[in-house]
Every structure is written in C-alpha cells, then in structure tokens.
C-alpha positions as CSV (number, residue, x, y, z in Angstrom):
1,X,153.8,157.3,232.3
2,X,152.4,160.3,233.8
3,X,150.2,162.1,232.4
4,X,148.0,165.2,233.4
5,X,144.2,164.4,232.5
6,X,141.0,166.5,232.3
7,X,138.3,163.9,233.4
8,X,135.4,166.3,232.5
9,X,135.0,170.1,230.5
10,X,133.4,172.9,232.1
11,X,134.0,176.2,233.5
12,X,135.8,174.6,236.5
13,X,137.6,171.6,235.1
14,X,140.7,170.7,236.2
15,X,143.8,168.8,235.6
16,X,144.5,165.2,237.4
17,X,147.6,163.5,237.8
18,X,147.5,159.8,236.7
19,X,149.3,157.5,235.2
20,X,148.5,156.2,231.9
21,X,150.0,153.8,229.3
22,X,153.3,154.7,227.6
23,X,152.2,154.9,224.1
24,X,154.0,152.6,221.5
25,X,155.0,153.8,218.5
26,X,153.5,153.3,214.9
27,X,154.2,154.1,211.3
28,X,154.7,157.1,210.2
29,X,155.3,158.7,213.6
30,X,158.3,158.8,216.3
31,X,157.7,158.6,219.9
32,X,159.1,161.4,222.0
33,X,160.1,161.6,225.5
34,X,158.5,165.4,226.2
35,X,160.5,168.1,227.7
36,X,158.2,171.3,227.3
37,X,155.1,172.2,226.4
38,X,153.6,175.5,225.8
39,X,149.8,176.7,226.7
40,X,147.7,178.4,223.7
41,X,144.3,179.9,224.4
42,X,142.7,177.0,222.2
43,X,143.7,174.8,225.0
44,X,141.7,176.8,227.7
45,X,138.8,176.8,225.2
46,X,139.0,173.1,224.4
47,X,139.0,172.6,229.0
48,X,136.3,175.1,229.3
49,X,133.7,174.8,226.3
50,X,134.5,170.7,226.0
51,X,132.4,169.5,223.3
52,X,130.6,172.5,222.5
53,X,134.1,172.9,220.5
54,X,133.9,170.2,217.4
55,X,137.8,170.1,217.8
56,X,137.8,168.5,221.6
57,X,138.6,165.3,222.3
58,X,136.8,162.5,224.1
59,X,137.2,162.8,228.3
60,X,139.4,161.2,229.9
61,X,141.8,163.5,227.8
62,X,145.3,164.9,227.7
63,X,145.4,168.1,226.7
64,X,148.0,170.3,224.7
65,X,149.6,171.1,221.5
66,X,152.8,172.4,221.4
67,X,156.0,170.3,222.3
68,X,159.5,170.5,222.5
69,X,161.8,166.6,223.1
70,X,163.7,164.1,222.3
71,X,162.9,161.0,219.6
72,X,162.9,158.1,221.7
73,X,161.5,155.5,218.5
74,X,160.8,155.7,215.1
75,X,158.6,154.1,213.3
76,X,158.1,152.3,209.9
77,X,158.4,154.7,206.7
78,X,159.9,157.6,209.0
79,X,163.4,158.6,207.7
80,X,163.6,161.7,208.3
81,X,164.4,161.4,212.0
82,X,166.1,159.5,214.3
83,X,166.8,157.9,218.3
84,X,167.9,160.9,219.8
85,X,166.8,163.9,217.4
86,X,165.5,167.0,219.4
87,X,162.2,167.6,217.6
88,X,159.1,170.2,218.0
89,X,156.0,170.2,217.2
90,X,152.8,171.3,217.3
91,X,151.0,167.5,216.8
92,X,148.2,166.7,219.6
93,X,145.8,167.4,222.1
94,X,142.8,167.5,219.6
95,X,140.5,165.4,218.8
96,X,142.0,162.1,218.5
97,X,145.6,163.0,218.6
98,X,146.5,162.9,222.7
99,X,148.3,165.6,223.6
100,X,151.5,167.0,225.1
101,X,150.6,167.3,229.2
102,X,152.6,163.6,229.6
103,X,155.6,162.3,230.3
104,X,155.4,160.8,226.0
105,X,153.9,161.3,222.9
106,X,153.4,159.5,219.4
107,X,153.5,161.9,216.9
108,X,153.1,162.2,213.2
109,X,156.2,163.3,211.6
110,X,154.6,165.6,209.2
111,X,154.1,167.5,212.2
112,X,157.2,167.8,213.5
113,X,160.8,168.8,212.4
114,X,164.0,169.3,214.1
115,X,164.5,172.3,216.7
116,X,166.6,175.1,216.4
117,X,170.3,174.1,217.6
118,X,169.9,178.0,219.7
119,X,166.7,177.4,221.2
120,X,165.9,175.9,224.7
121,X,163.6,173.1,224.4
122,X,161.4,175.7,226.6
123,X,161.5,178.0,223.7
124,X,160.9,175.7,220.9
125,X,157.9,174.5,222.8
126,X,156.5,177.8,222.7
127,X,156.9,178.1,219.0
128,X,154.7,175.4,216.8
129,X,151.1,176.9,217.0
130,X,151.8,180.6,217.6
131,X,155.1,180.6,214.8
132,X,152.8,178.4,212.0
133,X,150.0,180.4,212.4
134,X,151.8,184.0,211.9
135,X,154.0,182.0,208.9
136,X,151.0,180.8,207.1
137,X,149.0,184.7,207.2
138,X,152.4,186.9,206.4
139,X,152.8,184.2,203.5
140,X,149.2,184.0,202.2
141,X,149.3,187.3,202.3
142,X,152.2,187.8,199.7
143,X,154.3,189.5,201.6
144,X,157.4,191.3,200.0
145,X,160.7,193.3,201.0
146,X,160.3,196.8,201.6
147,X,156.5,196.7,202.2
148,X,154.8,198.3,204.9
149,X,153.0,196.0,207.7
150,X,151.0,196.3,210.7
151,X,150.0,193.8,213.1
152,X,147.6,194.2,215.9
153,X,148.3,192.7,219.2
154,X,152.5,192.7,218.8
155,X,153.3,191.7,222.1
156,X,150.6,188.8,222.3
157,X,151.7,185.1,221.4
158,X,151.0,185.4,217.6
159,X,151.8,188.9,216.8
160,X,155.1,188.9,218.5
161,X,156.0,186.3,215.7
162,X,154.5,188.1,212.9
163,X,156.1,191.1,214.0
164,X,159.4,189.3,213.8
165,X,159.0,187.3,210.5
166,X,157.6,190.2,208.9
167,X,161.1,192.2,209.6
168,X,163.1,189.2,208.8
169,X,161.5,188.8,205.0
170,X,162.2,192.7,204.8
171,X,159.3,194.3,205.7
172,X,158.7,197.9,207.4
173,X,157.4,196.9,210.3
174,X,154.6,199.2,213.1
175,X,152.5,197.6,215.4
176,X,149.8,197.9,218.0
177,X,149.4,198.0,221.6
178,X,147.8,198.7,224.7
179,X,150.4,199.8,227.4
180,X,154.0,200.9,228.0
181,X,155.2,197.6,228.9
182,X,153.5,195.5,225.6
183,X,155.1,198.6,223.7
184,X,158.6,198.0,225.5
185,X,158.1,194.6,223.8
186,X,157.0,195.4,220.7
187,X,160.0,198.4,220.2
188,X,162.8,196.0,221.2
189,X,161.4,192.8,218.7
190,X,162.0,195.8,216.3
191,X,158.7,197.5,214.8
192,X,157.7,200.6,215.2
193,X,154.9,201.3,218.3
194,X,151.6,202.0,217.8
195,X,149.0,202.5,220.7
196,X,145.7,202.0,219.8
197,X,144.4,203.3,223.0
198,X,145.9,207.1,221.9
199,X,145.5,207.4,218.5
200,X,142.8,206.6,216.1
201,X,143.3,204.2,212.9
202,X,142.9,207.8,210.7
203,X,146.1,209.2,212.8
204,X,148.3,206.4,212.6
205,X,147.7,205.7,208.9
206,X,148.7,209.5,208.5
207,X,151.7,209.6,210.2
208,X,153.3,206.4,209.1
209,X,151.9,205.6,205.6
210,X,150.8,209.2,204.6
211,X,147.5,208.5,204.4
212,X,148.2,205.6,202.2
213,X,147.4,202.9,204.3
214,X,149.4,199.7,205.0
215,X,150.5,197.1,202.3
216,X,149.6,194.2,204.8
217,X,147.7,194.0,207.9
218,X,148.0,190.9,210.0
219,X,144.7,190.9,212.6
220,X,145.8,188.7,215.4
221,X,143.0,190.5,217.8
222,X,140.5,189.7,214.7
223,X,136.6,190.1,215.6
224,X,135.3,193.7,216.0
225,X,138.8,195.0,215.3
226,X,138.9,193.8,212.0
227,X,137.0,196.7,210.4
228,X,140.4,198.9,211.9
229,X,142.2,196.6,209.9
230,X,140.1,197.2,207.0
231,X,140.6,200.9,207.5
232,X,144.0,200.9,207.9
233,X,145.0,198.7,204.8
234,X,146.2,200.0,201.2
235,X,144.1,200.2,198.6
236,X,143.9,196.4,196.9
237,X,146.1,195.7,200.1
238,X,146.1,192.2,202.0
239,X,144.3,191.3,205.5
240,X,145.3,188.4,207.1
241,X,143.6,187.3,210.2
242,X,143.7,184.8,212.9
243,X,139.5,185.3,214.5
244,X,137.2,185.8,212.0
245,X,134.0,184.0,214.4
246,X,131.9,186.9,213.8
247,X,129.3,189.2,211.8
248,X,130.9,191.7,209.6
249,X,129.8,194.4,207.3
250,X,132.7,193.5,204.9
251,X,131.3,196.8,202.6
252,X,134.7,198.5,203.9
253,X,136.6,195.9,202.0
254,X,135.1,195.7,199.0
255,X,135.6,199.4,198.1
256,X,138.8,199.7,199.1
257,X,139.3,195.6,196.7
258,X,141.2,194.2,199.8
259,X,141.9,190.6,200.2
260,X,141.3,188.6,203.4
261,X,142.9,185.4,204.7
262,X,141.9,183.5,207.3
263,X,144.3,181.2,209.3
264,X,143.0,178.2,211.4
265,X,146.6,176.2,211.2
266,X,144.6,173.3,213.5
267,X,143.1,172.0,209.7
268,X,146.4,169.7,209.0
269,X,145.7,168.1,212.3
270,X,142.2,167.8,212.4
271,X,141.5,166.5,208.5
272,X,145.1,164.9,208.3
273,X,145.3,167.3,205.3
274,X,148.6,168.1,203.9
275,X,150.4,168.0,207.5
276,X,153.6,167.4,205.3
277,X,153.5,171.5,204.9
278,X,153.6,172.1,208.6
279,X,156.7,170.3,208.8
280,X,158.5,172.1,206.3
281,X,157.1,175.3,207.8
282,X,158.9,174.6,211.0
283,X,161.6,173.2,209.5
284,X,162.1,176.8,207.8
285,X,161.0,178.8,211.1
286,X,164.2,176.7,212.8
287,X,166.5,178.1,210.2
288,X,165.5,181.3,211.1
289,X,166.0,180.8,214.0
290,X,169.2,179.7,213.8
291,X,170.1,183.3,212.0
292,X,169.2,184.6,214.6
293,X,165.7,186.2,213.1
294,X,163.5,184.9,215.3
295,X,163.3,184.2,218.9
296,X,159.8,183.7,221.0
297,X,159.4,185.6,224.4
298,X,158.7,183.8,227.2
299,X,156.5,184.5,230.3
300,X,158.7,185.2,233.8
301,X,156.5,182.9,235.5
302,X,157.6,178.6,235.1
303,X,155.1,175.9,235.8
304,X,155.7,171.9,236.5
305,X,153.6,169.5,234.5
306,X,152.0,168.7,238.2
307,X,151.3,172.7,237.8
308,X,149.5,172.5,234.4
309,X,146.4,174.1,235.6
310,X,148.1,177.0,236.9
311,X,149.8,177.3,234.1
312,X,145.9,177.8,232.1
313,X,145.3,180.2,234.7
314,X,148.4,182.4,233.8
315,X,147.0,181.9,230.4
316,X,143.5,183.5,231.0
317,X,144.6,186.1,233.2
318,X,145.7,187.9,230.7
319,X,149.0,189.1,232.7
320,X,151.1,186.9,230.7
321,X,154.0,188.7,228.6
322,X,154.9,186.1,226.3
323,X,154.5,182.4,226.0
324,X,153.3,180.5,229.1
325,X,155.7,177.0,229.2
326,X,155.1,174.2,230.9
327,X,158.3,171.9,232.2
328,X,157.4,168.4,231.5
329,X,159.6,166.0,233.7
C-alpha cells in the first residue's frame, strides 16, 4: 500500500512516499481502507522533536492520528462493526500504533465508532483528537445547563469544539480571540466574542459575569495564560486545560478553591487504558452531530496524501482557520 513515511525527526524532516505492507488484520481491531486524515499539532511535534517526545514512534514511521474510512475486515471478538461500516477514529501514529498517512490501517475498535451519517469523511477526520479532548475537559469539569463558560482560543482546533459542546449541553457561552476573522468564527459557532487583545481579564469578567467570574473555564491556549483563566473563574469554579507543561504560581487558585483538570486524551492509546471510553465518547459526539449540535470547521486549503508535508506546514503557519485535512486516496 502506499504509505507516506518520516525516515528521520528533526527540524527539517520530511515525508517520503513508499510503499509498505498492507497490514492484516487481528483481534480486536478492523482494518480500514483510509479516506481522510486530519493534521494536530502533536503530529508536527512528534516529526520535529522525534524522540525527545516519549510518545514518538520508532523511524521508519507513519505518522497521524485522526481518520475517517471504511471497515474493510474485522477481526476476532469485534462485533460491534462490520465490512463496510464508515468508522472514525482517532487510533495511531504513536508509539507503536502506525498511523493514518496510508492507504490502510489496523485499528483497535475501542478507538473507533461509527461516523456521523451528516458528516463528510473529511469532516469526521478532523474530529477524533480535537472533539475527545474538548469532551473529556467540559465533562470533568462538571459542566451544567445554564452555566456560564469561557474558552480561550474559540476559533482554534479544540476550542471551536468546546465552544460548541458547551452550547449544546446548555451552557452560556463567551470566548476569546485575537482578530476580526477568529471572532467572525467564534460569533457564528454561537458564543459570545471576547478579544483578549482589547480588553483585560478584569473588563470582561465585569461586563459579562458582573464581576462574578465564570462557572467554567476551558484553557485550550494553557501555559502562561492559565493564570487569566485563574482570574477569570468563579469562586470554587472549574479550570480545565489542554497545556499544563509549565511553572505556575497556582497561589491564584487556591484562594479563589478552584479545581483544575488536565486533558492529555493520547493516555488510552499510549497505556491501552480504558480505550473502551473513547469509543463511546465518539460514539456520543456522532449523535450530536447528527442533531445537528456540532459540526468542525475546516481549513479552505485541501492537501493529497502525496501533499502530507505541506499539509504540516499549513499546520505551523499558523494561518489555518479550522482543521487542516488530508485526502487519503
């Protein structure tokens, strides 16, 4: 089969066609002929930082995450799907799970479920990493009809689904951004615009909470800006955040009694822990779908597997407005 492979990680590494065994399938997993796959920045960390990552896999490797296709086999003990099923997934391209740059995949089905009947395969591939990740923080962090939340970075890959899921449980929705067109996006998914670069964390709490602060904050910038987050949660409110790789003086937190949850949604895949809940999360993020609550954005710009480096590029150039999707053949 064909297969785009990164041969060595570096700064400069790049993608090689080749072709590559078609992998057979096993128990417990389905094989699936790929028809899109979707770029996350993890993948242009794993081709850049290579092994200083403990999560990248052995060179020659095949690289991404996210998949949208068709079940070609099944395996033993799989009866939950079958030859033909349109899947997604979010089930390789990590340490020793090949990934989704190739013509096929095996993958575990507690990884996978089946794809919204309204989506494009394009735009179930760009759901599985970006849709569990915002699922598992507005979830942790208990979220409730009627409650105000804020997420930083709406219009990014994350935070345009946590904007939407938030509104669909019920929610009161604002959220951050940096320019009139991540605002356009962020006003039409439906929350209320915030821009960071014009008002302070004090002005916007004012105006829209009165001073209260926000019931739930989800942080998908994270880092440095988590101490806005701190400042602009509720008393005893919830933080839920998707970069926490830094130093923090967490002293903010404590006196206001907040409660902070970190996501890293890769730990099903790379412990084989309880993978069975990523499954029935995007089983339950393809009904809402289906209701029309949720819908991913994708980026204007399309990209052939043959194109998968360019399609990293788009990623890290930051000019992206929505999901960057690559068109397997």
């Amino acid at each position: 089969m064909k297969a785009m492979l990164i041969n060595a990680y570096g700064e400069n590494a790049t993608f090689e066609a080749a072709d590559v065994a078609k992998p057979e399938v096993k128990a417990g997993h389905v094989l699936v002929k790929i028809a899109a796959s979707s770029v996350n920045t993890v993948d242009t960390m794993i081709r850049s930082m290579g092994k200083d990552l403990p999560l990248s896999p052995d060179t020659p490797a095949i690289l991404g995450m996210d998949f949208a296709g068709t079940v070609e086999a099944v395996g033993d003990g799989v009866n939950d799907f079958s030859v033909g099923d349109e899947v997604y997934g979010c089930a390789g391209g990590l340490a020793d799970l090949p990934g989704t740059l190739a013509e096929y995949m095996v993958a575990d089905s507690n990884l996978i479920a089946h794809k919204a009947k309204n989506l494009s395969m394009r735009e179930a591939a760009a759901l599985p990493l970006v849709a569990i990740t915002a699922y598992e923080g507005l979830q942790r962090a208990g979220i409730k009809p009627g409650q105000t939340v804020l997420v930083h970075g709406g219009s990014g890959g994350v935070g345009h689904i946590a904007l939407q899921l938030a509104k669909h449980w019920g929610a009161e929705v604002y959220s951050t951004g940096g320019g009139e067109k991540q605002l356009a996006l962020i006003e039409q998914l439906g929350a209320i615009g915030i821009n960071y670069k014009t008002e302070t964390v004090q002005q916007y709490v004012a105006k829209h909470t009165g001073g209260a602060g926000f019931d739930v904050v989800f942080d998908s910038v994270g880092g440095t800006n988590l101490t806005n987050s701190f400042e602009a949660a509720a008393l005893n409110g919830q933080v839920a955040t998707t970069v926490s790789m830094c130093e923090l003086d967490l002293t903010p937190a404590h006196f206001k009694g907040l409660s902070l949850h970190v996501v890293f949604m890769l730990i099903p895949m790379l412990h084989n822990s309880r993978r069975e809940q990523h499954a029935a999360i995007l089983s339950d993020l393809a009904q809402i779908c289906d209701s029309g609550g949720l819908k991913p954005v994708l980026d204007v710009k399309r990209f052939s597997l043959e194109e998968a480096g360019q399609a990293h590029a788009r990623l890290e150039s930051g000019k992206a407005m929505g999901k960057v999707v690559v068109d397997n053949p």
